[in-house]
C-alpha positions as CSV (number, residue, x, y, z in Angstrom):
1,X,0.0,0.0,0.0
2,X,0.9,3.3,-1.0
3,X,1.9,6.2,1.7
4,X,0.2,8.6,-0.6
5,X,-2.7,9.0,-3.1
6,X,-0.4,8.4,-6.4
7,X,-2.4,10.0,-9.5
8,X,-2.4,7.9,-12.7
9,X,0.4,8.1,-15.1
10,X,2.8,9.1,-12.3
11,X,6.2,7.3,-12.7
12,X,6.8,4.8,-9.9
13,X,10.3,4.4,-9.2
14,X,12.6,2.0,-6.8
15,X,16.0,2.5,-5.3
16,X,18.4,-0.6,-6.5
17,X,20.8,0.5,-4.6
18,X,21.4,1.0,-0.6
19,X,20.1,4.6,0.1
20,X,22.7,5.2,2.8
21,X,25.6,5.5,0.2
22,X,26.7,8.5,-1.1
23,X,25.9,9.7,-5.0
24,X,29.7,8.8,-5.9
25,X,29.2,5.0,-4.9
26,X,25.4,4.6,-5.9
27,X,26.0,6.0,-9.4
28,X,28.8,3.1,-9.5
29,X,27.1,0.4,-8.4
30,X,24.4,1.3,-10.3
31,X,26.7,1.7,-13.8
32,X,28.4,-2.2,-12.8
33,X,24.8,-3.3,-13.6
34,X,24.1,-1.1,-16.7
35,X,22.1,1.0,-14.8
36,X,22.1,4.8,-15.3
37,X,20.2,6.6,-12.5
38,X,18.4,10.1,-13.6
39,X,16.5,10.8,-10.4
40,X,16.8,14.3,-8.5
41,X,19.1,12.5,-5.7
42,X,21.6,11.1,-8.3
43,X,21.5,13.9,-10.5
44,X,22.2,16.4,-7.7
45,X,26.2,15.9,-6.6
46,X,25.5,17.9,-3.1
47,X,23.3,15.6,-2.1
48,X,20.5,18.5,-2.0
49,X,23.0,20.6,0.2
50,X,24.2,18.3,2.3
51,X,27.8,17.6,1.0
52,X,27.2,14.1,1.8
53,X,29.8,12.3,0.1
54,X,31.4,15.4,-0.9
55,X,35.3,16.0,-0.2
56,X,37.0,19.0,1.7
57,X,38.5,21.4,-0.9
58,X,42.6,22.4,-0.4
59,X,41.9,25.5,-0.9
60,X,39.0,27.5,1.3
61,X,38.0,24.4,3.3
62,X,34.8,24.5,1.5
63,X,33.0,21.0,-0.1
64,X,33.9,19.2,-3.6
65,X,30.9,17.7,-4.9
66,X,30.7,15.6,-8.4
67,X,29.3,18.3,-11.6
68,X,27.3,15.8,-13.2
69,X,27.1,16.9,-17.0
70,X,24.4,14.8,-18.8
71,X,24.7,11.5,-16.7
72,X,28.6,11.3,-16.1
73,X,30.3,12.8,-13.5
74,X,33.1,14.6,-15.7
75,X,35.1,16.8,-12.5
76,X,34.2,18.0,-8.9
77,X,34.0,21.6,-7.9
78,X,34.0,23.5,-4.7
79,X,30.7,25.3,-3.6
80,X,33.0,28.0,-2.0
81,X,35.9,28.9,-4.4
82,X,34.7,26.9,-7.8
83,X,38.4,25.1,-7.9
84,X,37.6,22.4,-9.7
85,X,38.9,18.4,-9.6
86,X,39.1,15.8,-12.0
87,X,36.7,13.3,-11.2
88,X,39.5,10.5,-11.4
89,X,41.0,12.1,-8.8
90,X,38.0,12.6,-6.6
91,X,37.3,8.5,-7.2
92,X,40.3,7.5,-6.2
93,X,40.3,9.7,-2.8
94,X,36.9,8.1,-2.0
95,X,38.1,4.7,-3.5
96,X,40.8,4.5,-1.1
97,X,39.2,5.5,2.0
98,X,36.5,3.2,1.4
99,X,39.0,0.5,1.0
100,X,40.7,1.5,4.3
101,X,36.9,2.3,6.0
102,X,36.8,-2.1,4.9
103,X,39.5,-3.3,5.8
104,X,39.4,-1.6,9.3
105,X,35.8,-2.8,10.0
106,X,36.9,-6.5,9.5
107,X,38.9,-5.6,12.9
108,X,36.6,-6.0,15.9
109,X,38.9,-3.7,17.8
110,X,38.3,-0.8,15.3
111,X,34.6,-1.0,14.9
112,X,33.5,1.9,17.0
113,X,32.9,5.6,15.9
114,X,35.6,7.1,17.9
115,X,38.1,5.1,16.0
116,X,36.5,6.2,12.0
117,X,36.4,9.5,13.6
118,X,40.1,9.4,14.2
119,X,40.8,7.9,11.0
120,X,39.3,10.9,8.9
121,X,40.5,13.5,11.4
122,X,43.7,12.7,11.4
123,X,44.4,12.1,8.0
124,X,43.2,15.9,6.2
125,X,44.1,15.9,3.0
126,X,43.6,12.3,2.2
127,X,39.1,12.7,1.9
């Protein structure tokens, strides 16, 4: 049952993909299966303002979010100062800390918030 009258023709759409990842890593798991997302969330690299998933600029401090042109994400630029990243770059900071963000979560003894929060804190520069 619907939470809401839905008025016929309206498009009904699912999420394939778990809602708690970030537009970088939904918009790739969604291209390994073909898939090519043109909602508002995916087509909007701030995550509607939120800088979810975003990156800390080296230059004001501000957020680096992914500049979708058409349905690629082609660079990243900084709401602040407009510097602007190449998207591979971008990938492979988030890449890597996600990597790390596994590898530590396999170790009970570094499951626990005050540990990620150390990670990311004392690493600026790297995400």
């Amino acid at each position: 049952r619907a939470a809401r009258d839905i008025p016929a023709g309206e498009v009904i759409t699912t999420c394939r993909v778990p809602t708690d990842k970030c537009n970088f890593f939904r918009t790739k798991i969604l291209a390994d299966s073909g898939v090519q997302c043109t909602c508002t969330r995916c087509q909007d690299g701030t995550e509607f303002g939120t800088g979810y998933g975003s990156l800390k600029c080296s230059q004001c401090s501000d957020l680096l979010s992914p500049h979708l042109q058409g349905r690629e994400i082609l660079e990243w630029r900084c709401g602040g100062c407009a510097a602007v990243r190449s998207h591979q770059e971008c990938a492979a900071i988030l890449d890597r800390l996600a990597k790390t963000l596994e590898q530590d979560f396999k170790n009970p003894d570094k499951r626990d918030p005050p540990v990620f929060e150390t990670l990311l804190r004392d690493r600026p520069g790297d995400w």
